[in-house]
N, C-alpha and C positions, 0 to 999 in steps of 0.2 A: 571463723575458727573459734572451738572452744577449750576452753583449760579448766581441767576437774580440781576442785579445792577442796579438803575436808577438813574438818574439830570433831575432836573427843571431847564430850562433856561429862561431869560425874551429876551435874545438878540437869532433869529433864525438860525444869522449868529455863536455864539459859539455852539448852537446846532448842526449847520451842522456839525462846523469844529472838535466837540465830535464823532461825526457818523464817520466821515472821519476817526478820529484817532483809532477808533476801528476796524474800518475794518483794517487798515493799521497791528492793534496790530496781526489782523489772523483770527477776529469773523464774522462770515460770514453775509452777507446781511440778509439771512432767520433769525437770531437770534438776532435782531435790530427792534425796533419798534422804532413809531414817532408818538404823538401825540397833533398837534398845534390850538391854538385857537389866532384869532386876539384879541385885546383889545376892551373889551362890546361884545365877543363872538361875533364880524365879521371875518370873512375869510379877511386878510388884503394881501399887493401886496408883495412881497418880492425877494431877487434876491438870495437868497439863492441856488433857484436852477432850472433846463429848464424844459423840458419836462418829464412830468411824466404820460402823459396817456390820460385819455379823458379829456380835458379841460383846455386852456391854463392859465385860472386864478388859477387851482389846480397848475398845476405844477409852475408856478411862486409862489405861496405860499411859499410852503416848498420841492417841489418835485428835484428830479436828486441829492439826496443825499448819492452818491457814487453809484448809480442804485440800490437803497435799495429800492425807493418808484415804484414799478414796479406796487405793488397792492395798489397805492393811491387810496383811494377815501373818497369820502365826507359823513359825516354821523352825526349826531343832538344828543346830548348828552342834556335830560332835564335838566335842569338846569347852561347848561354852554352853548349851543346853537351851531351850527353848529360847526365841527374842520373838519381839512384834519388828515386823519389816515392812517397809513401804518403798519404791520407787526404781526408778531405771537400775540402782547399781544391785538390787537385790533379783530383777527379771534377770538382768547380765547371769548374777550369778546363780540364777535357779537353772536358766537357759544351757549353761558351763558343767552343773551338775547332771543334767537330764540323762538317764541313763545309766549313771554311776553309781559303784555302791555308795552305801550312805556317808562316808568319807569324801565325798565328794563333794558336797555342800560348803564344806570349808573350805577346800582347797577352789570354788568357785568364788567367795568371797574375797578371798585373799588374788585368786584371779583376778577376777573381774575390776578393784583397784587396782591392779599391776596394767592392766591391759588400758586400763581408763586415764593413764599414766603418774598414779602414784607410785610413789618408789617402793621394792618390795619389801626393804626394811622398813619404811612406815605402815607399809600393809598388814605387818606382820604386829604391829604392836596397834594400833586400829582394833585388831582380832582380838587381841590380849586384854585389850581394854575393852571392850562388848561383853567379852567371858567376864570380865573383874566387873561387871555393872555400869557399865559407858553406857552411853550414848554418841554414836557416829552420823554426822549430819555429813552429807558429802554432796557435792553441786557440781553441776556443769554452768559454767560460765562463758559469755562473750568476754573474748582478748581486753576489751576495752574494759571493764566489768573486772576484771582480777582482783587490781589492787583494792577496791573498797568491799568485795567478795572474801577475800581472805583477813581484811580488818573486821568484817562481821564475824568473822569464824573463830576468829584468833581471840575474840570479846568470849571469857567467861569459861573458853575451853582451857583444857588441859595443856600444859607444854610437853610437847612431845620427845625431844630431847631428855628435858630432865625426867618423864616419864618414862622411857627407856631405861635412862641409867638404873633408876631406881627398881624396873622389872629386873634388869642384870642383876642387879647386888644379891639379888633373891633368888639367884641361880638359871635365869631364865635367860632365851635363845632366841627364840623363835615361836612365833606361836604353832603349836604341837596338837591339832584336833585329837591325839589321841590318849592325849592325859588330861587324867581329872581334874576338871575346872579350880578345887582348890591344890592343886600341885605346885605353884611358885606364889601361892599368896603367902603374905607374912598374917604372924595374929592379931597383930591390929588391921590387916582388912577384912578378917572372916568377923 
């Protein structure tokens, strides 16, 4: 049996070095997603990691992260605007959009953790925080595997609670693919 765990991270470099630890823990590449958006939803440069495939600006993004991002590639999530994406929870969710209009892609991500049994209030601030410049590491795990799975994750990421609160104060709900990426940022995040 397995149990999906994810972190938000704001630095790409504790992201990697989350990925790194999990595989080390034994959870294979296939069972590792990545999902990063630069800050104001640009693809920003990173040394995170080398070559990941076609395009040397993907793979310097976020790519060569343990050879997990093998199926990077690029793809436009409304309302949070271009990310690089790697791995089962982004197939989930391309799979969920196929078909749909372009609104669809988000509401497949935000899917595809609901279905993978994140809560949909985490899913929804997940989103908010990919839009705001995250980074979203999310795993599937062996039962056995959990608890030192979710201490890698919990290492360097973001608290999700207090990251909440602080979206609310800022008039924020829910993540909304249909409003402008900077719609609930304050002026110290733009």
């Amino acid at each position: 049996m397995t149990t999906t765990v994810s972190g938000l991270f704001d630095s790409r470099a504790e992201a990697a070095a989350a990925v790194n630890q999990l595989q080390a823990l034994g959870v294979a590449g296939d069972d590792i997603s990545v999902v990063a958006s630069g800050q104001n939803g640009e693809i920003e440069d990173s040394h995170v990691g080398a070559d990941a495939g076609a395009g040397a600006g993907l793979g310097a993004a976020v790519g060569g992260l343990g050879g997990l991002l093998t199926g990077l590639g690029l793809m436009a999530i409304p309302g949070v605007g271009p990310v690089v994406a790697a791995g089962w929870l982004v197939s989930t969710a391309a799979g969920a959009a196929a078909g749909a209009v372009v609104g669809g892609a988000a509401g497949g991500i935000v899917g595809a953790m609901t279905s993978s049994g994140i809560p949909e209030r985490d899913a929804n601030v997940y989103a908010e925080g990919v839009r705001r410049g995250g980074t979203l590491v999310t795993a599937r795990v062996e039962d056995a595997d959990v608890g030192a799975a979710t201490t890698i994750l919990q290492r360097g990421s973001v608290d999700l609670d207090l990251r909440r609160a602080d979206y609310e104060r800022g008039g924020w709900t829910r993540f909304d693919p249909n409003a402008p990426p900077s719609a609930f940022r304050r002026e110290d995040e733009i």
